[in-house]
C-alpha positions as CSV (number, residue, x, y, z in Angstrom):
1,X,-6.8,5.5,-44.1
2,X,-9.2,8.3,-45.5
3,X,-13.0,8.4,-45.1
4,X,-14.6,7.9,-47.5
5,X,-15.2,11.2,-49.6
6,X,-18.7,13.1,-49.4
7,X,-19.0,14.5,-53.0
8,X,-21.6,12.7,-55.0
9,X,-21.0,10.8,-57.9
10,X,-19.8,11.8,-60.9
11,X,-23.0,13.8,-63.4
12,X,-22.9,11.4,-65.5
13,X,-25.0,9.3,-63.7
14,X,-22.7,6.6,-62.5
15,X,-19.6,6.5,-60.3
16,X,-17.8,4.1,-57.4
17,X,-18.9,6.5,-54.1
18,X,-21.2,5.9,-51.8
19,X,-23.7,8.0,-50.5
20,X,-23.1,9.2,-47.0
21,X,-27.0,9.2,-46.7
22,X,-27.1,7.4,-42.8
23,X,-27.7,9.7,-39.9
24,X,-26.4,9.3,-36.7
25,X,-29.7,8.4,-35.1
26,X,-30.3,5.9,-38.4
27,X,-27.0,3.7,-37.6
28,X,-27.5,3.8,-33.4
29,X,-30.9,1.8,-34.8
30,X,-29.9,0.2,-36.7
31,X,-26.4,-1.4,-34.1
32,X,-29.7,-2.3,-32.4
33,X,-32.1,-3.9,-34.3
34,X,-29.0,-5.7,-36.1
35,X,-29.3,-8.4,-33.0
36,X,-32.8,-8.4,-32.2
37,X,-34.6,-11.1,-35.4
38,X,-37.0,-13.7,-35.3
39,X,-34.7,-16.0,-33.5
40,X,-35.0,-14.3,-30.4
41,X,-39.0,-13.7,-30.9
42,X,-39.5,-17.3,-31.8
43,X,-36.2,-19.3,-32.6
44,X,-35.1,-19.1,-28.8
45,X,-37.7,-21.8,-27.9
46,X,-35.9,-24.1,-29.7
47,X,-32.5,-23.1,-27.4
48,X,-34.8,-23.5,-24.1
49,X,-36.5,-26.5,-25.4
50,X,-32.9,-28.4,-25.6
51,X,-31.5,-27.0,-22.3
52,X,-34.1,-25.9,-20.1
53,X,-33.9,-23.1,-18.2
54,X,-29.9,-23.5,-18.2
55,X,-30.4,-22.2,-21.7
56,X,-29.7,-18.7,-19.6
57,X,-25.6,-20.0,-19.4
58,X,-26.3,-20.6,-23.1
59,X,-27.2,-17.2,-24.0
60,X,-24.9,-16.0,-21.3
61,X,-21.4,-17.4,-23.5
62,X,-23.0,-16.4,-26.7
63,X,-23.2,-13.1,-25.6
64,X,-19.6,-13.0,-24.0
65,X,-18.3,-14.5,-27.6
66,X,-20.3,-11.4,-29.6
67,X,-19.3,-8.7,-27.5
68,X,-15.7,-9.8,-27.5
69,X,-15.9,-10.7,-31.5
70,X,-17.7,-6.9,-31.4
71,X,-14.5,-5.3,-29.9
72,X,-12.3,-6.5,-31.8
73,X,-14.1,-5.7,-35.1
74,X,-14.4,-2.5,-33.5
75,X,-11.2,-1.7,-32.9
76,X,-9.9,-2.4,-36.7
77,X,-13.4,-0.5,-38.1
78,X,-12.9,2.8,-36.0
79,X,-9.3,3.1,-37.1
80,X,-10.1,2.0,-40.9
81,X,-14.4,2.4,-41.4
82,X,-14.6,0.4,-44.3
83,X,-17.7,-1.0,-46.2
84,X,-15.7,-4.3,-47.2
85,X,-15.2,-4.3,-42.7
86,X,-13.8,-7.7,-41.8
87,X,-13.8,-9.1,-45.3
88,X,-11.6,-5.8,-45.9
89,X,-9.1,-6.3,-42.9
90,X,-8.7,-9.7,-43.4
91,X,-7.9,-8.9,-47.0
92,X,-5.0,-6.8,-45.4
93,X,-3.8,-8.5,-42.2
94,X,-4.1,-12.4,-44.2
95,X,-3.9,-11.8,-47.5
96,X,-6.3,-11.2,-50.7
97,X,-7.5,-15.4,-50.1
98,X,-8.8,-14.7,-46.5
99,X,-11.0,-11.3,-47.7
100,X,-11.9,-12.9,-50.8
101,X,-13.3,-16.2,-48.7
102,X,-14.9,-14.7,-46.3
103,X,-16.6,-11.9,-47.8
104,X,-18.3,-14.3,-50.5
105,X,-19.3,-16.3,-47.4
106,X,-20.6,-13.5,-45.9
107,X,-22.4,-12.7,-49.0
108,X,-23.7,-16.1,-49.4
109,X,-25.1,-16.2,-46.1
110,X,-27.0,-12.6,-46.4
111,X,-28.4,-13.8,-49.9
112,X,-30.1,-17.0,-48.1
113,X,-31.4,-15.2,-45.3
114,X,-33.3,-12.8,-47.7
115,X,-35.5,-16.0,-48.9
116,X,-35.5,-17.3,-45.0
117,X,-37.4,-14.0,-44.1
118,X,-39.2,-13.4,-46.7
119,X,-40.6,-16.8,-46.3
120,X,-41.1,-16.7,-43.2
121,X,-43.2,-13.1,-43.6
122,X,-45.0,-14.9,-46.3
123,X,-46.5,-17.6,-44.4
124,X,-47.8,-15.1,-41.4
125,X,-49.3,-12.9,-43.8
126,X,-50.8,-15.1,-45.3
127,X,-52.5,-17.3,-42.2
128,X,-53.5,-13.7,-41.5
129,X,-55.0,-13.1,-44.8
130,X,-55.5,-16.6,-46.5
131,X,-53.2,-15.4,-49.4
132,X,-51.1,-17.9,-51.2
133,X,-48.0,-17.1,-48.9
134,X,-45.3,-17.0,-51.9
135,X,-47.4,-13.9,-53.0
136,X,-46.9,-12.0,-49.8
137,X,-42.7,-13.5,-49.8
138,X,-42.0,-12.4,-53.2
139,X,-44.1,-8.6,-52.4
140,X,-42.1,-8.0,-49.4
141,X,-38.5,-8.5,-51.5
142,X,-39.9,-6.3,-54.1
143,X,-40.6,-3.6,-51.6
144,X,-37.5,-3.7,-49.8
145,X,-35.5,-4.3,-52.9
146,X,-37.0,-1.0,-54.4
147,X,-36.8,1.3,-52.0
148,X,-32.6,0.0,-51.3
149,X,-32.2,0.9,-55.0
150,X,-33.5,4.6,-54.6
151,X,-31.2,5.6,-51.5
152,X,-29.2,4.5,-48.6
153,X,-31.4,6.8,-46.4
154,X,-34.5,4.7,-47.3
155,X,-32.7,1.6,-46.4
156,X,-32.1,3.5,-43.1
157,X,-35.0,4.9,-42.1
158,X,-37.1,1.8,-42.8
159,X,-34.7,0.1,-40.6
160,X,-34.9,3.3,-38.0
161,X,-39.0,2.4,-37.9
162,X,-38.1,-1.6,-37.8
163,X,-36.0,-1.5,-35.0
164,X,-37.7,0.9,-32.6
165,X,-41.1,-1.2,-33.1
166,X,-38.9,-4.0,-32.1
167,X,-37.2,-2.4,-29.4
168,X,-40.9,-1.2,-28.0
169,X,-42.0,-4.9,-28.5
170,X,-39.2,-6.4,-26.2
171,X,-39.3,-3.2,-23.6
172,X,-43.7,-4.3,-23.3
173,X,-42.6,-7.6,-23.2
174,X,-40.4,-6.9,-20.0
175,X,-42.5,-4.7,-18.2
176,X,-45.1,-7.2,-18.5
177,X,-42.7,-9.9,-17.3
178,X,-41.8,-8.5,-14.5
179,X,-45.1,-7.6,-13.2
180,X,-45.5,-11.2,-14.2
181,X,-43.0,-12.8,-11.8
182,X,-43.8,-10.3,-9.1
183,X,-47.3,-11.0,-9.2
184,X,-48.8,-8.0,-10.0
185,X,-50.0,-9.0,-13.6
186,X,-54.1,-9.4,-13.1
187,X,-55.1,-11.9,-14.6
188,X,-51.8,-14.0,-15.0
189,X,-51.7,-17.6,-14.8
190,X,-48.4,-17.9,-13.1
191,X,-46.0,-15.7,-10.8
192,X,-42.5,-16.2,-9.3
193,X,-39.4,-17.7,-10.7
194,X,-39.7,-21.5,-9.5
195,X,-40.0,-22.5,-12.8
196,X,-36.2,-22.1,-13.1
197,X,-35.7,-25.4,-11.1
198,X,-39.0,-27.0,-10.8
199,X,-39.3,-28.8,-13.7
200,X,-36.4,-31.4,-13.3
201,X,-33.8,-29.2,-11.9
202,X,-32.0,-25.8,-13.3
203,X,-30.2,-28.1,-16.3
204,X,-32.4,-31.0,-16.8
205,X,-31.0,-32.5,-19.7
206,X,-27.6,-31.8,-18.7
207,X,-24.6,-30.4,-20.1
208,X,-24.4,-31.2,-23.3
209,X,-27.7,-29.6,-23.8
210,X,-26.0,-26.4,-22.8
211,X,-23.5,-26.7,-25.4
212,X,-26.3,-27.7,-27.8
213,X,-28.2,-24.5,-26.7
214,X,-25.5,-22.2,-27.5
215,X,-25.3,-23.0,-30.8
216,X,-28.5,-21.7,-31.2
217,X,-28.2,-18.9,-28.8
218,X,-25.1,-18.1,-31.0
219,X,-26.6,-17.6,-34.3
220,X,-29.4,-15.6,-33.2
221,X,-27.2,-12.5,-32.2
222,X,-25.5,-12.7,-35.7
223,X,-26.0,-9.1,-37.1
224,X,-23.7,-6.7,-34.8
225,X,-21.5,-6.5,-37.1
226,X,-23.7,-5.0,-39.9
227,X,-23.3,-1.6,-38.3
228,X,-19.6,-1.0,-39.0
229,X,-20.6,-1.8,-42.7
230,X,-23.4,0.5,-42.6
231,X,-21.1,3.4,-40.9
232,X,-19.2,3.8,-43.4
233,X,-21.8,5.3,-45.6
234,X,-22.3,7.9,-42.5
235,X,-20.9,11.3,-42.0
236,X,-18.7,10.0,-38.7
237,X,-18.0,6.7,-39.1
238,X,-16.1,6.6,-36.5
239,X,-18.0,8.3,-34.1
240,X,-21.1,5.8,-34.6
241,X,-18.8,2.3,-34.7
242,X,-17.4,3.7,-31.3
243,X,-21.1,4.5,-30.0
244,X,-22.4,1.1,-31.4
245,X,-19.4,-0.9,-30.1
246,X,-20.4,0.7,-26.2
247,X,-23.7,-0.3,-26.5
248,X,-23.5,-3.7,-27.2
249,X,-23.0,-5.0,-23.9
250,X,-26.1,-3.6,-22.5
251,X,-28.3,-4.1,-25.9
252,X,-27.8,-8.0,-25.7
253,X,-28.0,-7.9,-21.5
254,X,-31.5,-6.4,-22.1
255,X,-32.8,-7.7,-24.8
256,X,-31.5,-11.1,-25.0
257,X,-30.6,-12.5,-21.4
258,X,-33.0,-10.4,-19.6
259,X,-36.0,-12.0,-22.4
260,X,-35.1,-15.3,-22.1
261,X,-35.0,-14.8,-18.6
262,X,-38.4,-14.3,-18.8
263,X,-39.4,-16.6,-20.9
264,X,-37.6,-19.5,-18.5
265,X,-38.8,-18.3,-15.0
266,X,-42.4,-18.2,-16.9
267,X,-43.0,-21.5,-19.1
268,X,-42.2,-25.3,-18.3
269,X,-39.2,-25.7,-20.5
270,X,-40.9,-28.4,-21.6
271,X,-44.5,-26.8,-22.6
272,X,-46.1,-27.6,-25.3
273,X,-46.9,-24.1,-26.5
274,X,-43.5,-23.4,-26.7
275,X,-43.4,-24.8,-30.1
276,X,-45.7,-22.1,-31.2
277,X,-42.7,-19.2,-30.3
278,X,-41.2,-18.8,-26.8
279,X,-42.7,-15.1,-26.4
280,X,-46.1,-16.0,-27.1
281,X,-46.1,-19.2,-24.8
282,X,-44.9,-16.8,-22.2
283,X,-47.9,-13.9,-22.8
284,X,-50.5,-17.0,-23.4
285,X,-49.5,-17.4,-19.8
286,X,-49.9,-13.4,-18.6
287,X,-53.4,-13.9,-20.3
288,X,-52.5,-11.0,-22.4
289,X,-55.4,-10.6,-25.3
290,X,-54.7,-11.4,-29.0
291,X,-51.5,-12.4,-27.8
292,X,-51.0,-14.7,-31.2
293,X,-52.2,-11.6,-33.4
294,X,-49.5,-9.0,-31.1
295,X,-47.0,-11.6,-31.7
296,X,-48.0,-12.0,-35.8
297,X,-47.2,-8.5,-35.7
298,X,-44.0,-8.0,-34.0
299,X,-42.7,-11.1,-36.0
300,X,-43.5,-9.5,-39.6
301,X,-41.7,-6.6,-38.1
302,X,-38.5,-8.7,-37.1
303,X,-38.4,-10.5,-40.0
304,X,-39.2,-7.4,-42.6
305,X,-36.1,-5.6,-40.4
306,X,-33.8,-8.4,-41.3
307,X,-34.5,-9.0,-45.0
308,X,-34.2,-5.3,-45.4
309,X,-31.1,-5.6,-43.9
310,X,-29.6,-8.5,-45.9
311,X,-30.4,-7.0,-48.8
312,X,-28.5,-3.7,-47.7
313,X,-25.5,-6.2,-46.5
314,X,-25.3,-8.5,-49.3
315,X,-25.3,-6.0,-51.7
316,X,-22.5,-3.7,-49.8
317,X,-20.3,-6.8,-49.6
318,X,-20.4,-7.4,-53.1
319,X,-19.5,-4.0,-53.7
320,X,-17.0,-4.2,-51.4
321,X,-15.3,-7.4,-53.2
322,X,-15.7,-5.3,-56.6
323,X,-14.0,-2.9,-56.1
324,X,-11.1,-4.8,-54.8
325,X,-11.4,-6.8,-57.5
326,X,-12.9,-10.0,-56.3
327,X,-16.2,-9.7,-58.0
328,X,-17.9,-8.5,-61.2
329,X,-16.6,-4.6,-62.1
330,X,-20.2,-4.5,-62.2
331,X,-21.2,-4.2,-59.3
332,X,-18.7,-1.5,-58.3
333,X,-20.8,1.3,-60.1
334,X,-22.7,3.3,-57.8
335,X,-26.0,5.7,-59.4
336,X,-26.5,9.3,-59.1
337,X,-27.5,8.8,-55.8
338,X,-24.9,6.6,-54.5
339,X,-26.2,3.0,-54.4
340,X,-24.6,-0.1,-55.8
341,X,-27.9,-0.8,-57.8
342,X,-26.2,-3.5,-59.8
343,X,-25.1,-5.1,-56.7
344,X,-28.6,-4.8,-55.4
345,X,-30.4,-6.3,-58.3
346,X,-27.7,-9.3,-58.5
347,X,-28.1,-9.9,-54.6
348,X,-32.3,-10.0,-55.0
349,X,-32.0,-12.0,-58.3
350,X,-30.9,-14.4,-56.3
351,X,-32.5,-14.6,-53.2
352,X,-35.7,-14.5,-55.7
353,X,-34.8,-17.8,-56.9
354,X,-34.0,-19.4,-53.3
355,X,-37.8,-18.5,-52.8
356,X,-38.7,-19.8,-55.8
357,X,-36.4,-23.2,-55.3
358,X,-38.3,-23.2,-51.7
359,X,-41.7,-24.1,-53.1
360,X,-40.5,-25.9,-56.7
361,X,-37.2,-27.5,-54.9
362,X,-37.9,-27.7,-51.0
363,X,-35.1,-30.3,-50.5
364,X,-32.2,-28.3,-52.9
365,X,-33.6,-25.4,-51.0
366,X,-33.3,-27.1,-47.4
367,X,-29.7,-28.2,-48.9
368,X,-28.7,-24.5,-49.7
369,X,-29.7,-23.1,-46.0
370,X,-27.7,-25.8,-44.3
371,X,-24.4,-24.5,-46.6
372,X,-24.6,-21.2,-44.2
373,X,-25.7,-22.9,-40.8
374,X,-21.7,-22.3,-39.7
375,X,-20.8,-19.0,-41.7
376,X,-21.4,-16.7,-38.3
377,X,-19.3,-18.7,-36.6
378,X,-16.1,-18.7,-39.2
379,X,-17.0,-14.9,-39.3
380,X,-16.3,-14.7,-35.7
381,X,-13.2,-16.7,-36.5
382,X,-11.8,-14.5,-38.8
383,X,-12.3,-11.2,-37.4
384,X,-10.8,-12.7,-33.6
385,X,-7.2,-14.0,-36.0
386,X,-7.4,-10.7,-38.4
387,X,-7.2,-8.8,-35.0
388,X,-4.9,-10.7,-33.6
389,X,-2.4,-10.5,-37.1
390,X,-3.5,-6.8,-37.8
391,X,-1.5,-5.8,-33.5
392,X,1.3,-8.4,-34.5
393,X,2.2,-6.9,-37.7
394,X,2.3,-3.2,-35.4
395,X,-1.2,-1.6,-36.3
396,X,-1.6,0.3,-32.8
397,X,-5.3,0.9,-32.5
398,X,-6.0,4.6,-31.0
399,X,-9.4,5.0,-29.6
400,X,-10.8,1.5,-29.1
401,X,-8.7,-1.4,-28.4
402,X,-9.1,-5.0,-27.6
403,X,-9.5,-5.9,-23.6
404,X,-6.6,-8.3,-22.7
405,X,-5.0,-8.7,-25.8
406,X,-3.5,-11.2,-26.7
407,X,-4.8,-13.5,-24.2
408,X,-8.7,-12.8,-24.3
409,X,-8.4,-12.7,-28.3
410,X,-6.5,-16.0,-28.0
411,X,-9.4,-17.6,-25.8
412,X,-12.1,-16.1,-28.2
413,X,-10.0,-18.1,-31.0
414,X,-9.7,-21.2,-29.1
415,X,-13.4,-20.8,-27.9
416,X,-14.8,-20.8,-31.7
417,X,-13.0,-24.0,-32.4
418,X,-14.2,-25.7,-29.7
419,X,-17.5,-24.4,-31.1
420,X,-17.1,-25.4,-34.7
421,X,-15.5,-29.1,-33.2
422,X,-19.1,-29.0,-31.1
423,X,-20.9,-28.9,-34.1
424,X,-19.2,-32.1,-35.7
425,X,-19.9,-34.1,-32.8
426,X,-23.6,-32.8,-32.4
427,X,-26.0,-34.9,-35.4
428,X,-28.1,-32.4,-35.9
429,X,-25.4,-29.9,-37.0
430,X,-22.9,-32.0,-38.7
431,X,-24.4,-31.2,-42.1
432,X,-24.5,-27.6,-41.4
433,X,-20.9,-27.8,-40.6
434,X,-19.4,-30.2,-43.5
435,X,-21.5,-28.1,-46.2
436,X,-20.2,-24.8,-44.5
437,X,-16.6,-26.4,-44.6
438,X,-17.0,-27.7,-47.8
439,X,-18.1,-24.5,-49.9
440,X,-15.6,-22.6,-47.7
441,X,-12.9,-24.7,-48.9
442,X,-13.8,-24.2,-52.6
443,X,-13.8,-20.3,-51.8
444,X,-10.3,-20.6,-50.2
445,X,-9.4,-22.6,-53.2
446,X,-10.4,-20.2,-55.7
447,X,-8.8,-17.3,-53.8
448,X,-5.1,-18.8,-52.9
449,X,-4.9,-19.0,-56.9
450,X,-6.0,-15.9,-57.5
451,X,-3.6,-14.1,-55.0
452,X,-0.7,-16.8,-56.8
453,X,-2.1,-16.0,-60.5
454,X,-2.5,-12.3,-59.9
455,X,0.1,-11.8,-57.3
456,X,0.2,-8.4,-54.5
457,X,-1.6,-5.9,-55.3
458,X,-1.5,-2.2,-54.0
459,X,-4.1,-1.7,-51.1
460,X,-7.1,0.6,-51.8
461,X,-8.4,3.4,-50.0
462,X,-11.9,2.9,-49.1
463,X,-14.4,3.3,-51.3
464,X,-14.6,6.4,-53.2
465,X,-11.5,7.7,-50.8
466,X,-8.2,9.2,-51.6
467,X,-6.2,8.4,-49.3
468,X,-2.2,8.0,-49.4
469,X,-2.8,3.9,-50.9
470,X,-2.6,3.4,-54.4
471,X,-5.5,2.9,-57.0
472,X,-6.6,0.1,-58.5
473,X,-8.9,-0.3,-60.9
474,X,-11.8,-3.0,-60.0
475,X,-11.3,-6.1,-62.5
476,X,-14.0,-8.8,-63.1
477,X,-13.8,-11.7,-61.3
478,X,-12.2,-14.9,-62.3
């Protein structure tokens, strides 16, 4: 497979290329601020409130699950960078049913977190500023929204700023840690890691509450895969997946285990002020000044850098399905500058009206969040038996390749059941699950008759590419 082509658009105004508007620096940024959201800010408190401080094994097998899931999407995206990615190798390896599913799954669940954040930037902004907080929600998508439909670079170098404030953010928050535990923080309340076994023992609700932590440990490193969709609208796609794909090992030892690790030899697992966000209990602790204000900050950061990134990914899906013909033609077309707009719009349309549902509608709203609470995981799913199909059927990856194959894919593939059969067992996931399940089985429905309606179809180059596949022409959907 080809590239995809750097000649802009056609004059007219309108074509089906992207831009190749990233930079190198822009995508290493964005491979790391992809993992690094509000859940590890202030979502991980929930994760150490269920397991105590053996919530560190929690983050420890969610992190072994994403850098395996991570090399194996990496080794199909650096032989075939494509901005469909696992939507469009599961398309190839499964057939048009398994990239049609997923990738409107995938969609679906960037669409909902662009209401999540935005929310969630609404209400701090407004305790800040004692503006009604849907004002503030609905501003921020309006920003991010406008400057993704001017140019790919904007969506990049906001992202560039996002993630290096984050990055800075959790590289403070270490330093001060450590000096912290070592007892060289003045002023500190608390030194020493004791609290890892002092409250009730290393895992003092047990094992179960291990499992229970990883779900939640798990769904806060979901975003390493947006970087081998953004790289393909890079000048060396390949080059930047291999880079990002390196990296990742490192990216979530840092900022995830050695954070929470933190965090846990810090606060009583069972602290109150936990509730409040597990990096501010921690710095209420160092005595750090303004430490809710610091922490106000960093979060409207986090969760600015992940709306601006679902609406980037939701709309580069749906272009992605276009153009294989698995959603409107529509939102195929591309402007002068190379940006799905169409796509865009659609995509904030509609995570306009989740916001809107949120205050009219809480409970349908509540309803529609629960529908994506086990997309990540059947993500991870796919990509581990797309890799495994792509090496059976003889596609003999050149620069990276999965570690142990078959076995270690196998394990990962066995692993995620186990994970998903977890969450059916677990009450306060079952809904997640069956609602998840239940729209995933209406996508698979819609897309095995498709496939038997439509039949094979020639493959496509990527987008904008001319490579040695056939073309097709992107059809509406349905």
């Amino acid at each position: 497979m080809h590239d995809q082509p750097t000649a802009p658009p056609p004059s007219g105004g309108t074509g089906t290329a992207l831009a190749k508007g990233l930079k190198g620096r822009q995508i290493t940024m964005i491979s790391i601020g992809g993992v690094i959201g509000a859940g590890l800010f202030v979502g991980s408190s929930t994760a150490v409130a269920a397991a105590g401080p053996a919530v560190l094994v929690s983050f420890l097998l969610a992190a072994l699950l994403v850098v395996l899931v991570m090399q194996m999407l990496g080794e199909m995206a650096v032989a075939q960078p494509d901005t469909g990615s696992f939507s469009t190798y599961a398309d190839r390896a499964l057939g048009r049913w398994a990239g049609f599913s997923i990738g409107w799954l995938y969609w679906w669940f960037y669409i909902l977190v662009i209401p999540i954040e935005a929310i969630a930037a609404g209400e701090v902004i407004g305790g800040l500023t004692a503006i009604p907080s849907w004002i503030p929600a609905l501003a921020m998508i309006a920003l991010l929204a406008g400057s993704n439909l001017l140019a790919v670079r904007n969506y990049g170098e906001f992202e560039y700023w996002f993630a290096l404030l984050k990055v800075v953010a959790i590289i403070a928050f270490l330093v001060l840690g450590a000096l912290a535990i070592l007892g060289l923080l003045p002023g500190s309340d608390t030194h020493g890691i004791s609290r890892l076994w002092s409250e009730g023992g290393f895992a003092p609700k047990g094992t179960m509450a291990i499992l229970a932590g990883l779900l939640t440990a798990m769904f806060s490193f979901q975003g390493s895969e947006i970087v081998t969709i953004a790289a393909a609208e890079s000048e060396e796609p390949r080059k930047n997946i291999k880079k990002a794909v390196r990296a990742v090992v490192w990216r979530l030892g840092l900022f995830y285990i050695g954070s929470i690790f933190v965090v846990v030899a810090l606060v009583p697992w069972n602290a109150d002020n936990l509730a409040d966000g597990s990096y501010q209990a921690a710095l209420d602790l160092m005595d750090i000044p303004g430490a809710g204000l610091i922490m106000d900050v960093v979060l409207v950061v986090a969760v600015s850098s992940c709306l601006n990134s679902a609406i980037y990914t939701a709309s580069r899906m749906a272009f992605s399905l276009a153009r294989r013909g698995d959603a409107p033609a529509s939102f195929a077309a591309t402007s002068r500058a190379g940006v799905p707009r169409n796509a865009v719009v659609a995509s904030t349309v509609i995570g306009v009206a989740a916001v809107v549902a949120n205050y009219l509608l809480p409970s349908v709203f509540t309803y529609l969040i629960a529908s994506s609470g086990a997309i990540a995981l059947m993500m991870y799913l796919v990509i581990a038996v797309t890799q495994y199909a792509t090496r059976r059927q003889g596609g003999q990856p050149a620069e990276v390749r999965m570690w142990g194959f078959p076995y270690l894919t196998l394990a990962t593939i066995a692993f995620i059941a186990g994970v998903l059969a977890l969450m059916a067992v677990l009450p306060g996931h079952r809904l997640e699950l069956w609602l998840t399940l239940g729209l995933a089985a209406v996508l698979v429905t819609v897309g095995v008759l498709r496939q038997r309606r439509q039949g094979g179809r020639p493959q496509l180059p990527d987008e904008g590419g001319t490579g040695a596949a056939s073309e097709r022409a992107a059809a509406p959907a349905g």
